[in-house]
N, C-alpha and C positions, 0 to 999 in steps of 0.2 A: 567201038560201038557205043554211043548216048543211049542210055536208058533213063526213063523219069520215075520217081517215086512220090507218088500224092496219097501224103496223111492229114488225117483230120482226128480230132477227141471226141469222145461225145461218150463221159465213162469210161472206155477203151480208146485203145490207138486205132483204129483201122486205116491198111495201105492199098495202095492197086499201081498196078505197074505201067507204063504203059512205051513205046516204041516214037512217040513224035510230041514235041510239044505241043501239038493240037490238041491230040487225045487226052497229055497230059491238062492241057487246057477243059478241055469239056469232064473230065475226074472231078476238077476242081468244083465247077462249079455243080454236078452232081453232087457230093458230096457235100455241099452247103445246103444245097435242097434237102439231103435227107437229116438236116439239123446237128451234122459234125460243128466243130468251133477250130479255132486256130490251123485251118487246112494249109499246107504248104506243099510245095513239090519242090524235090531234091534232085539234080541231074548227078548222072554217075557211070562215068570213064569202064567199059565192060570192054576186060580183053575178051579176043575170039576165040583165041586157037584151047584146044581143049585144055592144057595144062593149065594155063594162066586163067579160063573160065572156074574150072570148078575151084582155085585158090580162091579168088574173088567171090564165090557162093560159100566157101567156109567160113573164110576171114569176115563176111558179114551177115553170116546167120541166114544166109536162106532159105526156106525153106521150098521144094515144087514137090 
């Protein structure tokens, strides 16, 4: 499963997740609106099955 990750600075990092490059498309430019700098979006390979999910939410700091 493709999930997207769009951060921006502004002070802080702030991220938001999102399920389709649309979405991650409209983060983006949300996020410029709210006066973030250097916004990017990250795509990122999410195994399914519960073993290899919650590894993938340790090994990179998830937090829900």
């Amino acid at each position: 499963m493709k999930l997207y990750q769009t951060a921006g600075e502004n002070g802080d990092v702030h991220a938001r997740w999102a399920g389709s490059q649309a979405d991650a498309s409209k983060q983006r430019v949300a996020l410029k609106k709210e006066g973030y700098r250097n916004v990017q979006t990250a795509e990122h390979d999410v195994p399914t099955d519960k073993a290899g999910l919650l590894g993938w939410l340790n090994e990179n700091g998830v937090v829900v």
